[in-house]
Kinemage of the C-alpha trace (Angstrom):
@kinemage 1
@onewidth
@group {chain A} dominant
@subgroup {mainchain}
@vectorlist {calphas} color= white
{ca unk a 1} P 5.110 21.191 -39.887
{ca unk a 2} L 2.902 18.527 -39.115
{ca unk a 3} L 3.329 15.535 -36.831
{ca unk a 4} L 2.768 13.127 -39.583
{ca unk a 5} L 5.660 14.909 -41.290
{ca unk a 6} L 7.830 14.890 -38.460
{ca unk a 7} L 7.105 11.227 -38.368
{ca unk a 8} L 8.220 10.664 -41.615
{ca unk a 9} L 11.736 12.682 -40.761
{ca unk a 10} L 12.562 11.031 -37.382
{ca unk a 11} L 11.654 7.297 -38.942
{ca unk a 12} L 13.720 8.146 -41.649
{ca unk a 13} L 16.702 9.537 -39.392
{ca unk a 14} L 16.392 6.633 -37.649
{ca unk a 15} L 17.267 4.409 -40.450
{ca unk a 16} L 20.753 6.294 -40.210
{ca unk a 17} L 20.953 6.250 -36.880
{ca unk a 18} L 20.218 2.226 -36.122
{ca unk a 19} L 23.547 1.575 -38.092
{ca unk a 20} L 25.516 3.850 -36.731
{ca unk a 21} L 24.964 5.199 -33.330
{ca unk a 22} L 26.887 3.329 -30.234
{ca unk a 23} L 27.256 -0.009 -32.686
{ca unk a 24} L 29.855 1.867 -34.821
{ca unk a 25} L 32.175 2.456 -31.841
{ca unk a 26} L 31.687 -1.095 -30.816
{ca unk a 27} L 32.618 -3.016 -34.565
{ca unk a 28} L 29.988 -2.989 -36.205
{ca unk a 29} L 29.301 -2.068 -39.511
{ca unk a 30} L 27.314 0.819 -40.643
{ca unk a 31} L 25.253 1.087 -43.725
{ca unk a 32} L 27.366 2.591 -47.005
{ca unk a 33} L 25.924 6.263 -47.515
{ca unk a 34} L 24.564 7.276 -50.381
{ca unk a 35} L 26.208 10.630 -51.067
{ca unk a 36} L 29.274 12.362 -49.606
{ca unk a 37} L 26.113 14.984 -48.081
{ca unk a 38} L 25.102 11.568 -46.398
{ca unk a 39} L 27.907 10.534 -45.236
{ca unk a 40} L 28.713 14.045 -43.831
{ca unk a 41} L 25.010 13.656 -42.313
{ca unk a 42} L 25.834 10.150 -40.599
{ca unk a 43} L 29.026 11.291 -39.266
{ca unk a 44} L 27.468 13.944 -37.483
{ca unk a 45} L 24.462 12.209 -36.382
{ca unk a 46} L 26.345 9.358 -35.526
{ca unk a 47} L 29.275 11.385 -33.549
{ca unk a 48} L 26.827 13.867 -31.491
{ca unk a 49} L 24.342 10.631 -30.057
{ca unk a 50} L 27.332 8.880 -28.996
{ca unk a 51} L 28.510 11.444 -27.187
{ca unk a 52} L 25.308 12.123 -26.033
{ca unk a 53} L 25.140 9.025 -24.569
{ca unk a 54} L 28.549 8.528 -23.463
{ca unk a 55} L 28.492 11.788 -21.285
{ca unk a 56} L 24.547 10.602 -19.964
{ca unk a 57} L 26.482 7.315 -18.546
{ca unk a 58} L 29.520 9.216 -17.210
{ca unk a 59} L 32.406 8.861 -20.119
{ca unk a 60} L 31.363 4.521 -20.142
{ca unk a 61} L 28.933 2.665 -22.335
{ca unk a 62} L 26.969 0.232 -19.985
{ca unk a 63} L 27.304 -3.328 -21.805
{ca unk a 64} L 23.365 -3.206 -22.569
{ca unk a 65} L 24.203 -0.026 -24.708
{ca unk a 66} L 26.191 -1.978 -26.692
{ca unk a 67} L 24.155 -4.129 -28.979
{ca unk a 68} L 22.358 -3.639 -31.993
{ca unk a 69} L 19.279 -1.877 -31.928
{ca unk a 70} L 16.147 -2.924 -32.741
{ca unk a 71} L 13.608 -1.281 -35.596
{ca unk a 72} L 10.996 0.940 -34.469
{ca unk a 73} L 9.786 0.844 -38.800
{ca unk a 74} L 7.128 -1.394 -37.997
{ca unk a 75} L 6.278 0.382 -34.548
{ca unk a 76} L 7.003 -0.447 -30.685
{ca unk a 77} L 8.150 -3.492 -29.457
{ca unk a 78} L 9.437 -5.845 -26.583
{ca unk a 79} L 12.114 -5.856 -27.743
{ca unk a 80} L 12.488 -1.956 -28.004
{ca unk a 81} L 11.311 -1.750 -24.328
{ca unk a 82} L 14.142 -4.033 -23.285
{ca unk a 83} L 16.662 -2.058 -25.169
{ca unk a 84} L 15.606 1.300 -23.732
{ca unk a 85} L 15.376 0.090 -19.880
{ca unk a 86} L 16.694 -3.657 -19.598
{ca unk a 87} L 16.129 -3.760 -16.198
{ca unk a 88} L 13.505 -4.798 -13.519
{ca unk a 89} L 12.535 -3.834 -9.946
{ca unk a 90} L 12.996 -6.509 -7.759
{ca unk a 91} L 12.725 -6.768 -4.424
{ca unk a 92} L 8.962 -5.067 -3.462
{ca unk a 93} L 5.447 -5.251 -4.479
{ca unk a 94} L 4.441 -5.124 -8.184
{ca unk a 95} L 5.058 -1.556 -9.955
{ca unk a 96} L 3.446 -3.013 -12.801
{ca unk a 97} L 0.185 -3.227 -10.750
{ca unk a 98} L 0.028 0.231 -9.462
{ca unk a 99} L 1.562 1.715 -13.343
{ca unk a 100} L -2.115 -0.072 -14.553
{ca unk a 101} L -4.214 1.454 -11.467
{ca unk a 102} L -2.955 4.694 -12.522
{ca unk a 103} L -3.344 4.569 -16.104
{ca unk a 104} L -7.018 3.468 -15.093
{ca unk a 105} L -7.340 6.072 -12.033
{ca unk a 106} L -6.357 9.333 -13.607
{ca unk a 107} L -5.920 11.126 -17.050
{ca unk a 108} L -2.774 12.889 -16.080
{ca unk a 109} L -0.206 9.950 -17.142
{ca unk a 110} L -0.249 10.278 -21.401
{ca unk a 111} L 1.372 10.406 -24.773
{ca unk a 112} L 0.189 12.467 -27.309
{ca unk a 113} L 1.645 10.332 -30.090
{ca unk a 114} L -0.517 8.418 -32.126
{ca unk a 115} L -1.581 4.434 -31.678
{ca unk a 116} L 0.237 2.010 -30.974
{ca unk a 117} L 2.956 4.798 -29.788
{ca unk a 118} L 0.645 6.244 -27.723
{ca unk a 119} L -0.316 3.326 -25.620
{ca unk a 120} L 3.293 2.605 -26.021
{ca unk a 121} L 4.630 5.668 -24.136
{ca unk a 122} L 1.859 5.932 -21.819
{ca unk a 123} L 2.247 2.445 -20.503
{ca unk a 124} L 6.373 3.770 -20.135
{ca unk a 125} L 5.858 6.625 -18.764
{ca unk a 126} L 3.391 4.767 -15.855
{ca unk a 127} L 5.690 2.550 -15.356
{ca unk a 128} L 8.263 4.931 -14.596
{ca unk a 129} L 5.600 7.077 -11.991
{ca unk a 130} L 5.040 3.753 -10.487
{ca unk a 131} L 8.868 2.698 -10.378
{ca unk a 132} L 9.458 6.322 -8.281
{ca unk a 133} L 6.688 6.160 -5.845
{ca unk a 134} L 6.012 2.285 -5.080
{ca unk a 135} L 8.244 2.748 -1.580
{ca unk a 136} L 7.131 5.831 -0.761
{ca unk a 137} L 5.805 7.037 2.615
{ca unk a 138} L 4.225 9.396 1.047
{ca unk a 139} L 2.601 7.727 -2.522
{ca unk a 140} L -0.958 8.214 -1.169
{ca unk a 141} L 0.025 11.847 -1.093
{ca unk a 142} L 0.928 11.975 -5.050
{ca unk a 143} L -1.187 9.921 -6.348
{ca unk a 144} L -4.121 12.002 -4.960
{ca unk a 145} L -2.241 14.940 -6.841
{ca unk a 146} L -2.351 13.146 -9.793
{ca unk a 147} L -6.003 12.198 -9.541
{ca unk a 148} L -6.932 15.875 -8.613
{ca unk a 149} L -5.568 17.472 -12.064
{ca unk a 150} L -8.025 18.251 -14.694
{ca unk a 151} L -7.580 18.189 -18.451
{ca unk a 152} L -5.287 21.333 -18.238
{ca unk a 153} L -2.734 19.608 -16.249
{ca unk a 154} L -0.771 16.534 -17.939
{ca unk a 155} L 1.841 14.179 -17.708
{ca unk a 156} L 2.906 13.826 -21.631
{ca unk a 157} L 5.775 12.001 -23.621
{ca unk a 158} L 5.607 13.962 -26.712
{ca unk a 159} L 4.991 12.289 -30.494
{ca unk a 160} L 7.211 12.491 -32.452
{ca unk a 161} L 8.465 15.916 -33.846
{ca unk a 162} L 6.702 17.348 -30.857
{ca unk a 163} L 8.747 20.108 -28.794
{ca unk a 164} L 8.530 21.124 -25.391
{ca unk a 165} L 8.513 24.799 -26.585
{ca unk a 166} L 5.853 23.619 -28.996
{ca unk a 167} L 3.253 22.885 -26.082
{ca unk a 168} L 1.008 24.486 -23.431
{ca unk a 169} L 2.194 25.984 -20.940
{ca unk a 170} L 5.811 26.072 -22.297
{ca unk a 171} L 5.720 27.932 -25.408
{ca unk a 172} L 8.145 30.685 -24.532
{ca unk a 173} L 10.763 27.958 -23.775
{ca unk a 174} L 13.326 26.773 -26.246
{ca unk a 175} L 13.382 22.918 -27.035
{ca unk a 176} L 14.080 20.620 -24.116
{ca unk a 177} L 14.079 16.919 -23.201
{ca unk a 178} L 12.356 17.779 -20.384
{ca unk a 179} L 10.081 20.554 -18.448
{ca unk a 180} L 7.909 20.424 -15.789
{ca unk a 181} L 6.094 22.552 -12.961
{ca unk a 182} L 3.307 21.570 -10.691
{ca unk a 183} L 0.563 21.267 -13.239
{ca unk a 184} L 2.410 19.664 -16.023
{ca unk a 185} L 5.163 17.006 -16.925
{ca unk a 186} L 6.366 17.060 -21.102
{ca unk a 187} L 9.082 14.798 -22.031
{ca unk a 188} L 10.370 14.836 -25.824
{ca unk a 189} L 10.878 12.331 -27.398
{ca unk a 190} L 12.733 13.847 -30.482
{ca unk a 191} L 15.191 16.886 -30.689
{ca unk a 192} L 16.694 18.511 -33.189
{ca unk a 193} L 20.544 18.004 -33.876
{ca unk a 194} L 21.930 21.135 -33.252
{ca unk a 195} L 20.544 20.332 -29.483
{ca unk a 196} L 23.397 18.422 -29.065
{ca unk a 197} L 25.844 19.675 -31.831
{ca unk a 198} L 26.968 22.629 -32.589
{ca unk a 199} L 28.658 22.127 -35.516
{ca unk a 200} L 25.663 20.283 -37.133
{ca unk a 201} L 24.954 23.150 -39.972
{ca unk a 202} L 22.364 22.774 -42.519
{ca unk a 203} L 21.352 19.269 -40.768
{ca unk a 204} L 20.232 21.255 -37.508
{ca unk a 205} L 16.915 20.834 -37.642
{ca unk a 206} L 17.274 16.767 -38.409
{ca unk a 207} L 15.379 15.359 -35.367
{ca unk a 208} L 17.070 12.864 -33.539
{ca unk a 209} L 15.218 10.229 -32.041
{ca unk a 210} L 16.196 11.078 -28.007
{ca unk a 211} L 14.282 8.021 -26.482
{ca unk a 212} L 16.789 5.601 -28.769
{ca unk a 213} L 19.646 6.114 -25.932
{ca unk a 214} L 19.315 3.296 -23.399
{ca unk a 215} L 17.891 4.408 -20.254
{ca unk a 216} L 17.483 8.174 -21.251
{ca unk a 217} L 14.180 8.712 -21.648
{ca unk a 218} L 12.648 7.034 -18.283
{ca unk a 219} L 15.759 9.173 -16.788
{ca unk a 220} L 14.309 12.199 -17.810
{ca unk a 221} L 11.221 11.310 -17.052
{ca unk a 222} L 12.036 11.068 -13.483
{ca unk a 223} L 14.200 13.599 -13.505
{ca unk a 224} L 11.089 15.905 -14.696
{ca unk a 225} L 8.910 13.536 -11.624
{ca unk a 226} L 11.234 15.284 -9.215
{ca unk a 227} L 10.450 18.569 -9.950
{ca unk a 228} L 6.734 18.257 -9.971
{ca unk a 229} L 6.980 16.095 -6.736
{ca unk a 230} L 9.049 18.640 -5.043
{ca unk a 231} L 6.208 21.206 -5.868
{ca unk a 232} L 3.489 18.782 -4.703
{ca unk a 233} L 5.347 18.646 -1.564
{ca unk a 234} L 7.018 21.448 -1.013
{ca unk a 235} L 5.274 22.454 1.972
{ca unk a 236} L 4.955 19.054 3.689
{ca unk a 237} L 6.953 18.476 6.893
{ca unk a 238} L 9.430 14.961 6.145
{ca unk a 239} L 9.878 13.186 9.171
{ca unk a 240} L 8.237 15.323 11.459
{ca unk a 241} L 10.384 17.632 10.773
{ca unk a 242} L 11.354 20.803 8.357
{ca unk a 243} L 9.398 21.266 5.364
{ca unk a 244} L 10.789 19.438 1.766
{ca unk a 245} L 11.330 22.764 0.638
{ca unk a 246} L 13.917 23.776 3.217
{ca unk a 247} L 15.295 20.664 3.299
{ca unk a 248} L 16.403 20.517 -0.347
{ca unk a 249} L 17.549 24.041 -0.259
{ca unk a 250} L 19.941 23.438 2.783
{ca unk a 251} L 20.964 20.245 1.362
{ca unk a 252} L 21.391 22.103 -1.929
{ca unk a 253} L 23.498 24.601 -0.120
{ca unk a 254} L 25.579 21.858 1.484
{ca unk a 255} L 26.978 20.235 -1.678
{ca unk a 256} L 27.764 23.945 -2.982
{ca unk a 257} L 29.885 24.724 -0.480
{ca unk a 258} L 31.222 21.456 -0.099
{ca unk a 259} L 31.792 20.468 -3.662
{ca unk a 260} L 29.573 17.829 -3.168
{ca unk a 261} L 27.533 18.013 -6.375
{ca unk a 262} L 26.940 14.358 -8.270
{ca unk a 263} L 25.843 16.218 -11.543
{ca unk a 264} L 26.467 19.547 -13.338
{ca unk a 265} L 23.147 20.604 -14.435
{ca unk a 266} L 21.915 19.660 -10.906
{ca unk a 267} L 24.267 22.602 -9.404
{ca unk a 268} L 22.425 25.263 -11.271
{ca unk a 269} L 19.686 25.386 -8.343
{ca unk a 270} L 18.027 23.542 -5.613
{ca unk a 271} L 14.992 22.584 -8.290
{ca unk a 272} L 17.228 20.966 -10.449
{ca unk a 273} L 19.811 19.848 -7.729
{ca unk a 274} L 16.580 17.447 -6.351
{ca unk a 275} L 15.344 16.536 -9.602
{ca unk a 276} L 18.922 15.113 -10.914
{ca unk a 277} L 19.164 13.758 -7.200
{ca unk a 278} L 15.446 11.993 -7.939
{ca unk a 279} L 16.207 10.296 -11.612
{ca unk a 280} L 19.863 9.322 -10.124
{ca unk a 281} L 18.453 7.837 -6.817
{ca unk a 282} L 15.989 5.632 -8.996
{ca unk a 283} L 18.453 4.527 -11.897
{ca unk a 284} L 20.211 1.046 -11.885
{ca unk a 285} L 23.135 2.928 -12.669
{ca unk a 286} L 25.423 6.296 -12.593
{ca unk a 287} L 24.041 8.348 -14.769
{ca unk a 288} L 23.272 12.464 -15.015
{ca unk a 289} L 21.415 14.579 -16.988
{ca unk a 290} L 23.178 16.166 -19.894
{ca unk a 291} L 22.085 20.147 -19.203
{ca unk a 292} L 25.258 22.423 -18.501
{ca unk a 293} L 26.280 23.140 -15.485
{ca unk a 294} L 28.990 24.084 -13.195
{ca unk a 295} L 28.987 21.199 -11.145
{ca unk a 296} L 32.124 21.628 -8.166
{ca unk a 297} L 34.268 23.693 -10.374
{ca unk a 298} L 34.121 27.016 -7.336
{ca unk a 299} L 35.018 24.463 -4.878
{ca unk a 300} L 37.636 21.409 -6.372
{ca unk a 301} L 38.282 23.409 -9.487
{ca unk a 302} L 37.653 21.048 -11.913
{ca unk a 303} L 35.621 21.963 -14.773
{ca unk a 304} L 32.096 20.406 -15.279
{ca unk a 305} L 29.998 20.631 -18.747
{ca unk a 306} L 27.903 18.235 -18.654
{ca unk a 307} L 26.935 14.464 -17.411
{ca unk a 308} L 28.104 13.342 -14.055
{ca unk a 309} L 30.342 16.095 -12.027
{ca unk a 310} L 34.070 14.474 -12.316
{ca unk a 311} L 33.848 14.074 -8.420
{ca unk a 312} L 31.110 11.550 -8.793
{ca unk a 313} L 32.878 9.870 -12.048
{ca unk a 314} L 35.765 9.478 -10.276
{ca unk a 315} L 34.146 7.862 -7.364
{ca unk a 316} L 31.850 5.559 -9.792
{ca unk a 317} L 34.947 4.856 -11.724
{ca unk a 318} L 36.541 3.676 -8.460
{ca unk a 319} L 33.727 1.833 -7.131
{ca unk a 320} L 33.636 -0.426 -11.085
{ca unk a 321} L 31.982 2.147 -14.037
{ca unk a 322} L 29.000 0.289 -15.271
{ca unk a 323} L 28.047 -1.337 -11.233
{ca unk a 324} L 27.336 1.702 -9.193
{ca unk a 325} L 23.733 1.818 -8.667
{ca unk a 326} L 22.413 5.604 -8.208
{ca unk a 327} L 21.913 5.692 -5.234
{ca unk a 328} L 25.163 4.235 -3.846
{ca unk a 329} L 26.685 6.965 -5.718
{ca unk a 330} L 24.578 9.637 -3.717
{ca unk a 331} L 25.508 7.700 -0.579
{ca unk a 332} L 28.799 7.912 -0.997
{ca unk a 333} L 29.327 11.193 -2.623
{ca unk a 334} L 26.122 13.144 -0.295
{ca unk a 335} L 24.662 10.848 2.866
{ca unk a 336} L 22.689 13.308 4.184
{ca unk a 337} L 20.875 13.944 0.283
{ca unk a 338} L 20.243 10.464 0.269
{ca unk a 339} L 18.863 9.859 3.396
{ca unk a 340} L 16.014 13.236 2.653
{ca unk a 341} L 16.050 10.838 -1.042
{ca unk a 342} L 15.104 7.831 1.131
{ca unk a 343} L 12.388 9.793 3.211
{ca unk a 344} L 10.706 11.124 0.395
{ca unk a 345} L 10.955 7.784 -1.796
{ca unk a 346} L 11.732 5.155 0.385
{ca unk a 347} L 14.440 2.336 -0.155
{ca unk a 348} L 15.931 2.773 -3.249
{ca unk a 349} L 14.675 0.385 -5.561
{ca unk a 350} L 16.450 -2.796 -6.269
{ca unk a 351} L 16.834 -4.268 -9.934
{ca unk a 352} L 18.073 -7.396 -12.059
{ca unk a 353} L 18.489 -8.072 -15.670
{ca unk a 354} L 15.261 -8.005 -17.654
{ca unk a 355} L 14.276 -11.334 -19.769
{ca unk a 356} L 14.738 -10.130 -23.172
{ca unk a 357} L 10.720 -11.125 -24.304
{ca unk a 358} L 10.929 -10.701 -28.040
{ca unk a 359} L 7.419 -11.256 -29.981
């Protein structure tokens, strides 16, 4: 099927889902369906994205998530940008100014959707590099990685109706919101339904537009940063010391034994232990990525599907849901994670409120 196509399906799903998903649990009022197949359609579409992005924040809606959300019908906007990450860095130099620089410095940062979504996502998806690696010791480092890929090696938010198993090198992988190895970062931007439903029938293959949940998108973006970081680095010696490598695998191998795991896709190996550890040390808030996972369940005996381990909700929960920056959770749940976290990165970065700028 063609990407116009797709297009066509994911704008139209969205029409559905901009009355209905996160609003409807909030008060307000979703459009009338059509048909009883409609309404069957919303329910499901509307039921599996709020959980989605219930479980993504750790069983709490942030207040931001809360609010009606703007159209994307007549393309990108401010006032999208604010709704999917209404927050700025504060606190150290400009990311804004190095997100340009390496838009202008390197072809690996990209968006293979068409104009103005691909100067769109490009511009996020910079932003989001620049967020990660503005503090770090060792930013010279990456961004000479960056600069030394050729055309086969890409950083890429997807168009829409693009799929990670769609692309080079990926295409024996099933769909994902994420993948990435040392040559290559994809981030989708749409999914099909039954990605996050099971029960979603004959509207399976309905693509769901992913980036619509506040803060997800730039999350898995980082989270996908991590991995392709960790490989940049893998051999380099942090603080004079062991190699990153090591490091993440013993610290890896502490939180399994200890049941000290913030996530429970990020205890099904050290790659994905540091890349959950990554998105969560950089995000305003408690979040966790939404693979399955077993989390602390050998150790506390509490199950874990998906989201934040219940260890880590419980300690957000007690700290305020909704006021726990990342990396204060990984402090308290991990110090010795977030201290390799701080070596690699730097100081966590610090944010505020964004200024809603609408056009």
């Amino acid at each position: 099927m063609s990407t116009h196509r797709h297009l066509k399906r994911a704008l139209a799903l969205y029409a559905i889902v901009a009355a209905t998903v996160l609003t409807a649990r909030t008060g307000a009022a979703a459009q009338p369906a059509g048909t009883a197949s409609h309404a069957t359609h919303d329910a499901i579409v509307n039921d599996a994205m709020y959980q989605l992005a219930i479980t993504f924040y750790g069983g709490t809606l942030p207040d931001f998530a809360r609010h009606d959300l703007p159209s994307i019908a007549s393309g990108p906007s401010p006032d999208l940008a604010h709704w999917m990450f209404p927050f700025a860095p504060a606190g150290h130099s400009d990311p804004r100014a190095l997100a340009r620089s390496l838009l202008q410095e390197t072809t690996f940062l990209r968006s293979s959707a068409p104009d103005p979504w691909r100067t769109f996502f490009a511009n996020l998806l910079a932003n989001a590099v620049a967020d990660a690696i503005i503090s770090s010791p060792f930013r010279t480092d990456i961004i000479a990685a960056m600069v030394r890929q050729d055309d086969r090696c890409f950083a890429v938010v997807d168009a829409f109706g693009e799929q990670t198993h769609q692309l080079f090198p990926f295409a024996a992988e099933a769909p994902h919101a994420g993948v990435a190895d040392e040559c290559h970062l994809e981030v989708a931007t749409t999914l099909p339904l039954s990605y996050l439903a099971t029960d979603a029938g004959e509207y399976g293959d309905a693509l769901v537009p992913m980036f619509l949940i506040p803060g997800y998108l730039r999350y898995v973006i980082q989270h996908e940063l991590g991995h392709t970081i960790a490989y940049w680095l893998e051999t380099t010696r942090v603080d004079g010391a062991e190699r990153l490598g090591q490091l993440i695998a013993a610290r890896y191998a502490e939180a399994t034994r200890n049941g000290l795991h913030t996530s429970c896709y990020g205890s099904r190996s050290p790659g994905e232990y540091w890349a959950d550890a990554t998105a969560l040390y950089l995000s305003p808030l408690a979040a966790a990525s939404l693979g399955e996972g077993d989390g602390n369940e050998a150790v506390t005996g509490a199950p874990c599907a998906s989201g934040l381990s219940p260890e880590a909700a419980a300690m957000a929960g007690s700290k305020g849901v909704g006021s726990v920056p990342g990396a204060h959770l990984i402090l308290l749940m991990q110090p010795e994670l977030y201290n390799l976290l701080e070596s690699v990165y730097g100081s966590p970065p610090a944010y505020a409120p964004a200024r809603r700028e609408s056009r």
